[in-house]
Biotite code that builds the C-alpha atoms (Angstrom):
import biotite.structure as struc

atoms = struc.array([
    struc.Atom([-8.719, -78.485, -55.622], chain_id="A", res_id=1, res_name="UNK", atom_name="CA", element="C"),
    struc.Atom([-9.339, -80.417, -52.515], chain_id="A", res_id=2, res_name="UNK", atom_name="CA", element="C"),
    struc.Atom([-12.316, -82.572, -50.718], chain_id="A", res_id=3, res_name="UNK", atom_name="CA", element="C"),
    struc.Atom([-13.186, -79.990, -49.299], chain_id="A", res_id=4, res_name="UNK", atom_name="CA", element="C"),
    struc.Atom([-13.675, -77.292, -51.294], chain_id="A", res_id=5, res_name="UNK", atom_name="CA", element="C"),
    struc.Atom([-15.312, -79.725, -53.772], chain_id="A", res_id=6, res_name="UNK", atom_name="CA", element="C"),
    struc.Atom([-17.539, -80.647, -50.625], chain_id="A", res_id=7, res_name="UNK", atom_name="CA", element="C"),
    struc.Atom([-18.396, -76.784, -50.302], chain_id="A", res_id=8, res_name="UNK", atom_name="CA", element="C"),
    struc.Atom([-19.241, -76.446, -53.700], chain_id="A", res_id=9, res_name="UNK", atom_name="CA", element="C"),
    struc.Atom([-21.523, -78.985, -54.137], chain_id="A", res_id=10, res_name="UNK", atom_name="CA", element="C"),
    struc.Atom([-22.909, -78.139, -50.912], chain_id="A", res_id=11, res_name="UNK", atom_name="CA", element="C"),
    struc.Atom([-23.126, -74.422, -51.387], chain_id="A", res_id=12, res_name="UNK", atom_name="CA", element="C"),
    struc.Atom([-24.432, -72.699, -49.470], chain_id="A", res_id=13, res_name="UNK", atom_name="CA", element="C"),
    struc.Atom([-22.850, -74.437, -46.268], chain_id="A", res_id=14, res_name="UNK", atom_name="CA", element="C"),
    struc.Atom([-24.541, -72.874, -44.028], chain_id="A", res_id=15, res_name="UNK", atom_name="CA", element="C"),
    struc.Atom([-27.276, -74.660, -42.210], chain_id="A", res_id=16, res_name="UNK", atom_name="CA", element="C"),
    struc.Atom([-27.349, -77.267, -44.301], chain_id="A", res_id=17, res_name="UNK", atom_name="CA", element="C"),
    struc.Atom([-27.610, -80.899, -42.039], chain_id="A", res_id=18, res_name="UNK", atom_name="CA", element="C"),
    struc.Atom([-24.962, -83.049, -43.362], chain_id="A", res_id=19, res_name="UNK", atom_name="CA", element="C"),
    struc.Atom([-23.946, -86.528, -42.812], chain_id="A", res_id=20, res_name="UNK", atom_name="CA", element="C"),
    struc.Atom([-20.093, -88.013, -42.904], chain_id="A", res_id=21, res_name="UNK", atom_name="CA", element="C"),
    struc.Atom([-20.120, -91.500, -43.793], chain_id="A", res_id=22, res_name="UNK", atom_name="CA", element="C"),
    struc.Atom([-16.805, -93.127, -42.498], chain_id="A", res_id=23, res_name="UNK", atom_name="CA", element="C"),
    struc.Atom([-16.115, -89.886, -40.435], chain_id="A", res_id=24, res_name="UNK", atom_name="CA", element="C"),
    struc.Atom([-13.209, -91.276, -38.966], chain_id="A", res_id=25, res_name="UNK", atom_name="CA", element="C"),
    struc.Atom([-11.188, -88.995, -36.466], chain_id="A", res_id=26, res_name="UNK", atom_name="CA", element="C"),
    struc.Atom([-13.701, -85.809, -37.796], chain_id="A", res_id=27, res_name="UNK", atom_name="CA", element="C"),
    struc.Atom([-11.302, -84.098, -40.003], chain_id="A", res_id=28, res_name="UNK", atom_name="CA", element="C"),
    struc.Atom([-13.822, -83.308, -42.107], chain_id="A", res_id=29, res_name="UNK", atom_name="CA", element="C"),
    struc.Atom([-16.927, -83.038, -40.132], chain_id="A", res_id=30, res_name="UNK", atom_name="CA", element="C"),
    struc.Atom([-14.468, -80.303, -38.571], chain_id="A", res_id=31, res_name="UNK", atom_name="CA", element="C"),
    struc.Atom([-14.537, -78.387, -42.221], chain_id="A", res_id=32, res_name="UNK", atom_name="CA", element="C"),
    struc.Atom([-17.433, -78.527, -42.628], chain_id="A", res_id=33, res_name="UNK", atom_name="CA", element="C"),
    struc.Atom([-18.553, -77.525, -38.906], chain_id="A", res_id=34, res_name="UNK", atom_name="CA", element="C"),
    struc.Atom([-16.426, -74.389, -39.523], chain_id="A", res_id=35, res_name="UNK", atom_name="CA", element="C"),
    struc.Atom([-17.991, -73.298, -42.578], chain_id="A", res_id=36, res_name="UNK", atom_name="CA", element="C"),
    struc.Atom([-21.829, -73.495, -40.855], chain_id="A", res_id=37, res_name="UNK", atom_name="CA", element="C"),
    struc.Atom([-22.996, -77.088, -41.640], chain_id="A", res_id=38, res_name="UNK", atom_name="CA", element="C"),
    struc.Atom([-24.609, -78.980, -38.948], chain_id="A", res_id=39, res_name="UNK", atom_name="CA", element="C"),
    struc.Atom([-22.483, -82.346, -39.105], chain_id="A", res_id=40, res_name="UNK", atom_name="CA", element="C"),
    struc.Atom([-23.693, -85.787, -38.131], chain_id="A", res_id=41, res_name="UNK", atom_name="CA", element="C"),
    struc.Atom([-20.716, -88.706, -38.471], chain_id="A", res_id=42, res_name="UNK", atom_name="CA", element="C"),
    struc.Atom([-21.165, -92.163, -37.955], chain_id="A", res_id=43, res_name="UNK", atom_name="CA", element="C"),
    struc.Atom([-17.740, -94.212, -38.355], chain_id="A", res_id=44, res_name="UNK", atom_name="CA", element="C"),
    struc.Atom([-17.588, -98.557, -37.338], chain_id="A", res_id=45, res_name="UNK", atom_name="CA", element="C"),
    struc.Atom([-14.671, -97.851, -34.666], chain_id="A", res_id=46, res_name="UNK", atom_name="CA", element="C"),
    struc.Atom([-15.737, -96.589, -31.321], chain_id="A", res_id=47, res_name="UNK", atom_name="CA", element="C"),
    struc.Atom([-11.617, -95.093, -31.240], chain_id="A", res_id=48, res_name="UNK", atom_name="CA", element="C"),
    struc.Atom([-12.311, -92.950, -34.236], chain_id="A", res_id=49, res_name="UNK", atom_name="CA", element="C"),
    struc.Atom([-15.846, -91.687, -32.771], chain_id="A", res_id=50, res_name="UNK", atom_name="CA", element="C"),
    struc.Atom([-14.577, -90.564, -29.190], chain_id="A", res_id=51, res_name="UNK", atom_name="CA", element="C"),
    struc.Atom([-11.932, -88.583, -31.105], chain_id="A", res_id=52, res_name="UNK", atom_name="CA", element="C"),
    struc.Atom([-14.547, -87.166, -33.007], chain_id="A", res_id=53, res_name="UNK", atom_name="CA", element="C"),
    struc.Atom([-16.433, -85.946, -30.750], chain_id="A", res_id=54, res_name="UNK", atom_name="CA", element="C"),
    struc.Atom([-13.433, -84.467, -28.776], chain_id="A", res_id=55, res_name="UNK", atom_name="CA", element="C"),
    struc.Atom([-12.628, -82.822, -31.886], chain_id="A", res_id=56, res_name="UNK", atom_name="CA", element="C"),
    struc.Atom([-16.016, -81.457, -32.931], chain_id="A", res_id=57, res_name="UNK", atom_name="CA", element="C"),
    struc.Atom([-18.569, -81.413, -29.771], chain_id="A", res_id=58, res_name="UNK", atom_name="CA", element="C"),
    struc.Atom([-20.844, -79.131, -32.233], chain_id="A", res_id=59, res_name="UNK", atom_name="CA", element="C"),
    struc.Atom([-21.395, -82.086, -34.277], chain_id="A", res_id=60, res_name="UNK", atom_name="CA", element="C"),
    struc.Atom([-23.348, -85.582, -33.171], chain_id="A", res_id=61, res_name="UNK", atom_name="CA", element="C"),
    struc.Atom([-21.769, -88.734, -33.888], chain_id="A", res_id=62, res_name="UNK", atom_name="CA", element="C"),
    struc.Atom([-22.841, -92.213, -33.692], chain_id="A", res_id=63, res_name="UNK", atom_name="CA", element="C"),
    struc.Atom([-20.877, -95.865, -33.757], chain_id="A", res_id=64, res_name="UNK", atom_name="CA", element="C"),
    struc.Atom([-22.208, -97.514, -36.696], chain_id="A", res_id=65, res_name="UNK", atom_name="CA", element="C"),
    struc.Atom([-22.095, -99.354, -40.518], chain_id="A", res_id=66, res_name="UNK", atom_name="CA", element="C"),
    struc.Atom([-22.176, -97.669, -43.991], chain_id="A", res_id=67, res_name="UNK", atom_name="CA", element="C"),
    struc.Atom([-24.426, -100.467, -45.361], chain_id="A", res_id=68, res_name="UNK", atom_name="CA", element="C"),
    struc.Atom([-27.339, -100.223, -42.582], chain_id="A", res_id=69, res_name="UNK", atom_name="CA", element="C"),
    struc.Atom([-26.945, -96.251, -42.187], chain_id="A", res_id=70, res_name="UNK", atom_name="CA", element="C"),
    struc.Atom([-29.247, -95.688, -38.064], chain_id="A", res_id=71, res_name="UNK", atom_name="CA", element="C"),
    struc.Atom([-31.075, -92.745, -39.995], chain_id="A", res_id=72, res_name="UNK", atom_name="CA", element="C"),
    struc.Atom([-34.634, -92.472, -41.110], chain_id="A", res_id=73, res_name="UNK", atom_name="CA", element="C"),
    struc.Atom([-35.404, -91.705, -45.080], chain_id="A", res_id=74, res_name="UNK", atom_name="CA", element="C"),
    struc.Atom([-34.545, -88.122, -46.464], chain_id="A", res_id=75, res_name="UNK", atom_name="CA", element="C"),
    struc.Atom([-32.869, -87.075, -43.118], chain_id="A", res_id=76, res_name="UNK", atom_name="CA", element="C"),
    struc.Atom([-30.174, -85.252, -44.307], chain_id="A", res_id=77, res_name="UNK", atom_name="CA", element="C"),
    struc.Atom([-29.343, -82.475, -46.907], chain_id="A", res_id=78, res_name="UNK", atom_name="CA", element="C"),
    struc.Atom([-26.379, -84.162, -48.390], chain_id="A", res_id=79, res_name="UNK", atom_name="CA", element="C"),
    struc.Atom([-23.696, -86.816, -47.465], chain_id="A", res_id=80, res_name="UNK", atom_name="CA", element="C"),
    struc.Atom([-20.140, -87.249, -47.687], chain_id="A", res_id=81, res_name="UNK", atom_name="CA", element="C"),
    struc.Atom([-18.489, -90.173, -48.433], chain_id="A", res_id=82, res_name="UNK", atom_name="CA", element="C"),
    struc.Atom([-14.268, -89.151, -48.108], chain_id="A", res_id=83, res_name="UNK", atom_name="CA", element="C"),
    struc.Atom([-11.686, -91.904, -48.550], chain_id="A", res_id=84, res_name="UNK", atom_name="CA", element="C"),
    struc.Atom([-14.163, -94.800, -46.730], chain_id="A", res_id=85, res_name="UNK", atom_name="CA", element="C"),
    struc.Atom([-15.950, -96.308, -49.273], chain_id="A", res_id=86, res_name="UNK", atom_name="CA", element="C"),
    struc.Atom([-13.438, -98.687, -50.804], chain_id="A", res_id=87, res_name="UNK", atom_name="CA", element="C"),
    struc.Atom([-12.951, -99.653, -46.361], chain_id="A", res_id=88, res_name="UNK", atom_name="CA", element="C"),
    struc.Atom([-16.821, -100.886, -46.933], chain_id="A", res_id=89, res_name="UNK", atom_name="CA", element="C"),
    struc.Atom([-17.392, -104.617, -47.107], chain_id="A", res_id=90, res_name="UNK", atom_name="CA", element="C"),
    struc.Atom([-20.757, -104.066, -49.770], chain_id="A", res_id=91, res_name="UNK", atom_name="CA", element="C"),
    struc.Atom([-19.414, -100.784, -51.120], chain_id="A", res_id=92, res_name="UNK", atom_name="CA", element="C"),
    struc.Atom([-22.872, -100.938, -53.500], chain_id="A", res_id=93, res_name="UNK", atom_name="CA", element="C"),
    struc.Atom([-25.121, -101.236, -50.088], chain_id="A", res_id=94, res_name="UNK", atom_name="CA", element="C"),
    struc.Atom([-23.802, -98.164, -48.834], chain_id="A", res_id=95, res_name="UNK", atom_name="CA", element="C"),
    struc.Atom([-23.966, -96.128, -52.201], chain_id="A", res_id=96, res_name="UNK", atom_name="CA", element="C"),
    struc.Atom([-27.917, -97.331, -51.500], chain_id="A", res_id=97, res_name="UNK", atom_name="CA", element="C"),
    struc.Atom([-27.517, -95.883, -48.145], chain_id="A", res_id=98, res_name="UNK", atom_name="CA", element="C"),
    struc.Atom([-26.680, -93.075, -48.768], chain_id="A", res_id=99, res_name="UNK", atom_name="CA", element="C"),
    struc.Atom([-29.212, -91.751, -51.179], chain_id="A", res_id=100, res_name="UNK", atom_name="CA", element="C"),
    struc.Atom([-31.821, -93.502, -48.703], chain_id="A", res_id=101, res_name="UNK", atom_name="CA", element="C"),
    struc.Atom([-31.070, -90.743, -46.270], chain_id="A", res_id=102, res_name="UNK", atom_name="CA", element="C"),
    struc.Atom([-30.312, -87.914, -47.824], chain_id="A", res_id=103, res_name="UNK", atom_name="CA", element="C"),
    struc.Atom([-33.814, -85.349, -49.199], chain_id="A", res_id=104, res_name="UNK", atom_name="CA", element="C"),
    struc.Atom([-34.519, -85.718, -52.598], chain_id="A", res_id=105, res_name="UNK", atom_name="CA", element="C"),
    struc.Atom([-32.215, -82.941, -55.457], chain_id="A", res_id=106, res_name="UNK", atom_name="CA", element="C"),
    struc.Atom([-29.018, -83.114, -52.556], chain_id="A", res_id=107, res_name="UNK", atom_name="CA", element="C"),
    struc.Atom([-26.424, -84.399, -53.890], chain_id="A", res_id=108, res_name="UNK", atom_name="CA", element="C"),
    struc.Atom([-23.609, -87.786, -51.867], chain_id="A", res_id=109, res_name="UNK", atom_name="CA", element="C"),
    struc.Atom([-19.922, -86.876, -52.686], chain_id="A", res_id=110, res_name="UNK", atom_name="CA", element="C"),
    struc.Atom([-17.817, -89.514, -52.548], chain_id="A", res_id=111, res_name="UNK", atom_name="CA", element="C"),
    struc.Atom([-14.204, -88.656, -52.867], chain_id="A", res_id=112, res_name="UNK", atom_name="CA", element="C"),
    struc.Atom([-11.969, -92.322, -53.259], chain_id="A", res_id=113, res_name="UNK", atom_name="CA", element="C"),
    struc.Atom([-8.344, -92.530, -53.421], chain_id="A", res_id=114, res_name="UNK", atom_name="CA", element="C"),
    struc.Atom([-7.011, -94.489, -56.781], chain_id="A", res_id=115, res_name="UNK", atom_name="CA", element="C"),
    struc.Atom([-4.861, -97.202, -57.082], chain_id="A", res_id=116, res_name="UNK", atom_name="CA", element="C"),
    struc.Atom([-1.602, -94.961, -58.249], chain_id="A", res_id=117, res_name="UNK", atom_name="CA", element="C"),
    struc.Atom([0.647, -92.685, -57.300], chain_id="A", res_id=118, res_name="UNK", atom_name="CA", element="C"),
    struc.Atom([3.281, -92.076, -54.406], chain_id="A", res_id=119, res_name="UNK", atom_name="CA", element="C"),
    struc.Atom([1.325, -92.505, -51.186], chain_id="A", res_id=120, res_name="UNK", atom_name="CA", element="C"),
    struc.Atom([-0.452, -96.022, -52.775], chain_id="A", res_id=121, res_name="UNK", atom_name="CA", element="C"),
    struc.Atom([3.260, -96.874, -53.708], chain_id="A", res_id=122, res_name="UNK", atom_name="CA", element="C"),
    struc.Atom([4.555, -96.772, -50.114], chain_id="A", res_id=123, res_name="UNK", atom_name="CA", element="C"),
    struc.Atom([1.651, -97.872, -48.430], chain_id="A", res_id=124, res_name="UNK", atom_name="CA", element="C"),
    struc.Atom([1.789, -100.954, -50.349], chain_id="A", res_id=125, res_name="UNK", atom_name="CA", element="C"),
    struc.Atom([3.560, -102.693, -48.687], chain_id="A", res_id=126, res_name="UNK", atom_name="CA", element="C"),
    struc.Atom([1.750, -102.163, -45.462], chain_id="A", res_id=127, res_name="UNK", atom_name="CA", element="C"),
    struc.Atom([-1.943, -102.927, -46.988], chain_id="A", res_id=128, res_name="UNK", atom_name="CA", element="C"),
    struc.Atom([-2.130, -103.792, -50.706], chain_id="A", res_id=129, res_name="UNK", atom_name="CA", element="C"),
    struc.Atom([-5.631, -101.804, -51.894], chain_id="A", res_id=130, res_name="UNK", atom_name="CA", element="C"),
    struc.Atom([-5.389, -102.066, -55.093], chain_id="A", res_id=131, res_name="UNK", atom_name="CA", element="C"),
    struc.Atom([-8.423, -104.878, -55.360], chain_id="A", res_id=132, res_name="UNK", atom_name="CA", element="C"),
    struc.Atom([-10.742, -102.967, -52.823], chain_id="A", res_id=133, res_name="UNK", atom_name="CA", element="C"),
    struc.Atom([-10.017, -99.598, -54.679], chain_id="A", res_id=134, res_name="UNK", atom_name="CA", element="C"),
    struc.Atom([-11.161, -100.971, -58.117], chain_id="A", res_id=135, res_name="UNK", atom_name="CA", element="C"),
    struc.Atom([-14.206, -102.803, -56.539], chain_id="A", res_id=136, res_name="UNK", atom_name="CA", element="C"),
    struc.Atom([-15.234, -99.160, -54.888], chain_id="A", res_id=137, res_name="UNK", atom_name="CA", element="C"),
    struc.Atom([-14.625, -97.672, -58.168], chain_id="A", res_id=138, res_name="UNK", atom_name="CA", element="C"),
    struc.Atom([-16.830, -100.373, -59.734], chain_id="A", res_id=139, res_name="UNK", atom_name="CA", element="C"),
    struc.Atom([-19.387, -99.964, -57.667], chain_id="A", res_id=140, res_name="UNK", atom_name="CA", element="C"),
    struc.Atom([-19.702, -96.129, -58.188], chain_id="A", res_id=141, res_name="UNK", atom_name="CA", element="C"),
    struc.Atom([-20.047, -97.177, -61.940], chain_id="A", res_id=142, res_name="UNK", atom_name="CA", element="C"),
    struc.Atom([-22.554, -99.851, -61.459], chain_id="A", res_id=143, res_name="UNK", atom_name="CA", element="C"),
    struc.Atom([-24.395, -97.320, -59.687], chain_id="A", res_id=144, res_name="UNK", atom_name="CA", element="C"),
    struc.Atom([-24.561, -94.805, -62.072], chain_id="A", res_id=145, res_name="UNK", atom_name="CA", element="C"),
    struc.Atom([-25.148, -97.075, -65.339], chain_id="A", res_id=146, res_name="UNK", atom_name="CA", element="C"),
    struc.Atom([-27.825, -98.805, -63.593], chain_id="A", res_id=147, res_name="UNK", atom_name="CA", element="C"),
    struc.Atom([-29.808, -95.408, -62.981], chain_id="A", res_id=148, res_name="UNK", atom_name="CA", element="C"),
    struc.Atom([-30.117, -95.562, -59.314], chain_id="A", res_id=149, res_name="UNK", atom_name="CA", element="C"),
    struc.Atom([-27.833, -92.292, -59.427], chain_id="A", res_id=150, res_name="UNK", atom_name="CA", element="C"),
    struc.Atom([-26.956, -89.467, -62.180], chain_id="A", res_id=151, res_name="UNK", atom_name="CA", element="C"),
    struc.Atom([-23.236, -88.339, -61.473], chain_id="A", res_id=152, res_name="UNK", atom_name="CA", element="C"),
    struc.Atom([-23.473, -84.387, -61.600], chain_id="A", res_id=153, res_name="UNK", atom_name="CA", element="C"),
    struc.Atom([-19.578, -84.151, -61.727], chain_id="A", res_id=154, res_name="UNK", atom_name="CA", element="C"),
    struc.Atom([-16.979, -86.653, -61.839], chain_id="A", res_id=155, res_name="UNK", atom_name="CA", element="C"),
    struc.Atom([-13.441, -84.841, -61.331], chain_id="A", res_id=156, res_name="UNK", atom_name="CA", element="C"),
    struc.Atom([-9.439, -86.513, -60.802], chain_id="A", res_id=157, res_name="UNK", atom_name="CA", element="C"),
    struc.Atom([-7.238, -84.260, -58.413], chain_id="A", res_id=158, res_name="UNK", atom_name="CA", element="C"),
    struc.Atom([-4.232, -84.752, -56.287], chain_id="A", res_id=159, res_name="UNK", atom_name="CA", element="C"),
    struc.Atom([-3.579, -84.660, -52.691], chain_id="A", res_id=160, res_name="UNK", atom_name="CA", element="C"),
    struc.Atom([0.051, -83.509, -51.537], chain_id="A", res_id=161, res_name="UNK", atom_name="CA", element="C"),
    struc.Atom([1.321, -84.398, -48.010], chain_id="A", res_id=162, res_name="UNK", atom_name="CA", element="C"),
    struc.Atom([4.788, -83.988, -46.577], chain_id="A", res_id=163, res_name="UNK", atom_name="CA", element="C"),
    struc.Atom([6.220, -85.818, -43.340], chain_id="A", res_id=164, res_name="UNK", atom_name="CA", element="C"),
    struc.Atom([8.792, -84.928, -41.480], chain_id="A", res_id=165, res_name="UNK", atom_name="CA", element="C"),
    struc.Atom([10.024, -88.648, -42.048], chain_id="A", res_id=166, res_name="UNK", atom_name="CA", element="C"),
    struc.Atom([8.777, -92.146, -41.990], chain_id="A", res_id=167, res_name="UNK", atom_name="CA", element="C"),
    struc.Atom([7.455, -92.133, -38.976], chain_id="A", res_id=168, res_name="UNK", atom_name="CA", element="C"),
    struc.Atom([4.831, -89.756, -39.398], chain_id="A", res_id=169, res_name="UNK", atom_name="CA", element="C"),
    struc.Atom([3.987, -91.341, -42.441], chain_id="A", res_id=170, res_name="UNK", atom_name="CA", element="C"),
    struc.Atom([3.469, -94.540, -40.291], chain_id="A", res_id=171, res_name="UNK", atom_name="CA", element="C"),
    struc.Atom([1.696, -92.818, -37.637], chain_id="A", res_id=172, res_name="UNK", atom_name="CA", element="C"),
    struc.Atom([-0.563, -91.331, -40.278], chain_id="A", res_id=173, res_name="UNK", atom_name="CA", element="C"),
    struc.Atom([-1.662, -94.563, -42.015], chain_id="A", res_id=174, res_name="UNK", atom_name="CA", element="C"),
    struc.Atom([-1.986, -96.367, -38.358], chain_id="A", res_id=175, res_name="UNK", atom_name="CA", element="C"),
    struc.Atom([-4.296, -93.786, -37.323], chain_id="A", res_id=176, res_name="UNK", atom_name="CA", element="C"),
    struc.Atom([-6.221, -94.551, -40.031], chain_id="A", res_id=177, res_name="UNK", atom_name="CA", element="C"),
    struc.Atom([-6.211, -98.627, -39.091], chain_id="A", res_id=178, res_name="UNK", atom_name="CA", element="C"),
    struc.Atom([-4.411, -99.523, -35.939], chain_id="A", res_id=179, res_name="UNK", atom_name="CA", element="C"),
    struc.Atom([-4.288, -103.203, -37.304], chain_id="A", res_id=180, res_name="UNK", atom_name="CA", element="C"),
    struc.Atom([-1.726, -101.931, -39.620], chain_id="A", res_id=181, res_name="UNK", atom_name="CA", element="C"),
    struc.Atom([0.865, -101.610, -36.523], chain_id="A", res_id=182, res_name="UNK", atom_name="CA", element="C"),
    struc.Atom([1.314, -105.288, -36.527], chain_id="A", res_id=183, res_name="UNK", atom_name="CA", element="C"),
    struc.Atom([2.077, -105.309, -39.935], chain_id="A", res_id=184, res_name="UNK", atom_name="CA", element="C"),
    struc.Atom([4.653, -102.269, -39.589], chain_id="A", res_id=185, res_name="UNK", atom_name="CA", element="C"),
    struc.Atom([6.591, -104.119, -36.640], chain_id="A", res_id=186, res_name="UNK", atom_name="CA", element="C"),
    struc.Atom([6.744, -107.240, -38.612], chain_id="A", res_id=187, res_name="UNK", atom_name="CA", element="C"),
    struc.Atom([7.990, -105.831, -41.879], chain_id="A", res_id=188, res_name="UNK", atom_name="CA", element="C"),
    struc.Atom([10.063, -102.912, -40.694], chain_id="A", res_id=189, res_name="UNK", atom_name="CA", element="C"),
    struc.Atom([12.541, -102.870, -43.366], chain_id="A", res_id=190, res_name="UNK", atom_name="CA", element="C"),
    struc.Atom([10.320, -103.728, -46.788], chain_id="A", res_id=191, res_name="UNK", atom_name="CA", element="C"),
    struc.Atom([8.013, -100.751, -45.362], chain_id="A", res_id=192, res_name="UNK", atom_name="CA", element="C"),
    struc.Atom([10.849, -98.495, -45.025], chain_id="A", res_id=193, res_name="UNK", atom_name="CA", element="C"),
    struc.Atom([12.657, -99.080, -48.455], chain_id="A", res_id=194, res_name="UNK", atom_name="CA", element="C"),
    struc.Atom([9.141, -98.682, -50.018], chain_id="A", res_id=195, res_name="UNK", atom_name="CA", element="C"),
    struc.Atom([8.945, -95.462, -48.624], chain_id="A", res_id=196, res_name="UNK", atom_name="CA", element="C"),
    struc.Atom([12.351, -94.064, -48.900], chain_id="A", res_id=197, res_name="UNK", atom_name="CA", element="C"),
    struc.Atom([11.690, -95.122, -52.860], chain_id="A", res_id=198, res_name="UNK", atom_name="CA", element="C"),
    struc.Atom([8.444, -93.357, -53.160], chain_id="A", res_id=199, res_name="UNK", atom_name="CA", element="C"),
    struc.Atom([8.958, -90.030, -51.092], chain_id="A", res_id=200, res_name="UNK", atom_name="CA", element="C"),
    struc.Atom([10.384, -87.153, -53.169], chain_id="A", res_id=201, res_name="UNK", atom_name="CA", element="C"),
    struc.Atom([11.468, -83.926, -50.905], chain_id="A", res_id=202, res_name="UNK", atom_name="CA", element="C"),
    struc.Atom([10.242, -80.871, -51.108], chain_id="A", res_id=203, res_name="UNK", atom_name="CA", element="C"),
    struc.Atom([12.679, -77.644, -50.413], chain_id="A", res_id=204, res_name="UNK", atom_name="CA", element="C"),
    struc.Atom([13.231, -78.264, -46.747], chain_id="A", res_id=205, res_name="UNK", atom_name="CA", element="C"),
    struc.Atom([13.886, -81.430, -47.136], chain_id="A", res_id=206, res_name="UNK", atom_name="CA", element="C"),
    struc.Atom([10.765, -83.082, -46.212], chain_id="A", res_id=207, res_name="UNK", atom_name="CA", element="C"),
    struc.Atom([9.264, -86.186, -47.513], chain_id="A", res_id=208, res_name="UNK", atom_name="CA", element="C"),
    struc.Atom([6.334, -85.636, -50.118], chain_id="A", res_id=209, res_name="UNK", atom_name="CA", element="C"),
    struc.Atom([4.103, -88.279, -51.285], chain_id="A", res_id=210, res_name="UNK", atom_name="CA", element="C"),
    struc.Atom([1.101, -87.807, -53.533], chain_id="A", res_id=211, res_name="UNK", atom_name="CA", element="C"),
    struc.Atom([-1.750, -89.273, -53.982], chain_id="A", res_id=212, res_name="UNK", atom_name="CA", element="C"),
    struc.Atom([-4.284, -89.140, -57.022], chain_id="A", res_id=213, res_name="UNK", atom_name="CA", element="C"),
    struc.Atom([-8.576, -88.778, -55.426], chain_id="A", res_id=214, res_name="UNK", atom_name="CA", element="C"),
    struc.Atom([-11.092, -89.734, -57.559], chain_id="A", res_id=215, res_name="UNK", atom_name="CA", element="C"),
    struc.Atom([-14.223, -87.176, -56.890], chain_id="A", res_id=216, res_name="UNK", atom_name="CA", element="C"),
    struc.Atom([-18.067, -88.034, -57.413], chain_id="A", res_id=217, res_name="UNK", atom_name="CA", element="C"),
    struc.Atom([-21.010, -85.750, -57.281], chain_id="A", res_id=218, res_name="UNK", atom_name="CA", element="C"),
    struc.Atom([-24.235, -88.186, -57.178], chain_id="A", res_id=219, res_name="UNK", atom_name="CA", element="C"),
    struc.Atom([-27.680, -87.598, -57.640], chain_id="A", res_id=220, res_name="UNK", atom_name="CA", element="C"),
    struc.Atom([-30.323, -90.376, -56.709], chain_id="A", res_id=221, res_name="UNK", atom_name="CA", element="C"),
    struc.Atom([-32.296, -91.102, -60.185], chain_id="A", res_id=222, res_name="UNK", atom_name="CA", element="C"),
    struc.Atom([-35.005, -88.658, -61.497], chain_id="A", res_id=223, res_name="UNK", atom_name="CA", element="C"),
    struc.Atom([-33.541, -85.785, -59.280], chain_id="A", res_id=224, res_name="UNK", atom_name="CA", element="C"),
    struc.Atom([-33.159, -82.450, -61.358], chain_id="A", res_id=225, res_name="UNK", atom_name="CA", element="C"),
    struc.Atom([-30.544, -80.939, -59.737], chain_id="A", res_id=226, res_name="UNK", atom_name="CA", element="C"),
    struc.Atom([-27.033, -81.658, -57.275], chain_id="A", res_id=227, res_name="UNK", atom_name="CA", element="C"),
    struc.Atom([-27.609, -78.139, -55.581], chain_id="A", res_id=228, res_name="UNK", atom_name="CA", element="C"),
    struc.Atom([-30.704, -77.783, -53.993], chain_id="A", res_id=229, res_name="UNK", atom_name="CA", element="C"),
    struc.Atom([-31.460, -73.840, -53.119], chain_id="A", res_id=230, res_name="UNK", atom_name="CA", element="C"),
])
């Protein structure tokens, strides 16, 4: 299992269907989901992450903006995807609300949130400590759900596998994802790099592996029948 095809199962069919990526990032998955038939609208806080986005998928429309005051009008979207972001939220609970604001009542908002164990959290660690943030995402999800504003359809653990040809793509890969963790990788060169050579296993050409255990959520606003509307 991965995001995605969880994504394309709770989405299915694909085709058609106007989606909205909340945290979009760089538009790896607003790519996906492109290239299955979804029209894809991502809105992402960092202007970087948006003009790569929209180099990456000019199908798709993007727009600079925040989780917790989503630019959309009510019930403007067929589903939403919320992959690795939320716990990156400042009011992870505002943009839960968000979310089901714009989506049409029966579709479902999948948010997919890494947990606070395995490899990858162990050498990141050192670089940005998430543990707090992760649990106060996860918290939210719960408060969420036993407060009614949202029936989880399917709540599923998986792991994600990456390899790097070293530590320097696995740098590169978490800068991309914040470039104010560069400063924080020159100044603690040495801490990061033990951390990392500690974590990584190899896989059979001797490549680093880290793993890192997702956390997947299928939500339904309240009083909504079903997560897969025909």
């Amino acid at each position: 299992m991965d995001a995605l095809s969880l994504a394309a199962d709770a989405f299915d069919p694909l085709g058609g269907r106007h989606l909205l990526d909340i945290g979009c990032g760089p538009g790896a998955m607003a790519a996906a989901l492109a290239a299955q038939g979804a029209r894809v609208t991502g809105i992402d806080p960092g202007a970087a992450a948006i003009t790569a986005a929209r180099a990456r998928v000019p199908e798709a429309r993007f727009a600079i903006g925040s989780a917790e005051a989503l630019p959309f009008t009510d019930a403007a979207f067929d589903g939403a995807v919320i992959l690795n972001a939320l716990h990156h939220v400042p009011d992870p609970r505002a943009a839960l609300a968000e979310a089901a604001r714009v989506v049409r009542p029966g579709c479902p908002v999948v948010v997919v949130e890494p947990l606070a164990e395995g490899s990858f959290f162990a050498a990141l660690r050192p670089i940005e400590d998430e543990t707090a943030i992760r649990a106060v995402a996860q918290g939210a999800i719960a408060e969420a759900v036993s407060a009614g504003a949202f029936r989880c359809a399917r709540d599923v653990t998986f792991v994600r596998r990456e390899v790097f040809d070293g530590l320097d793509a696995f740098l590169e890969r978490v800068s991309v994802v914040d470039p104010a963790r560069r400063a924080v990788i020159r100044d603690d060169a040495a801490v990061i790099a033990r951390a990392f050579e500690a974590a990584a296993g190899r896989d059979e050409a001797g490549r680093r592996v880290l793993m890192q255990p997702l956390r997947a959520h299928i939500l339904v606003a309240a009083g909504i029948g079903r997560a897969n509307p025909a």
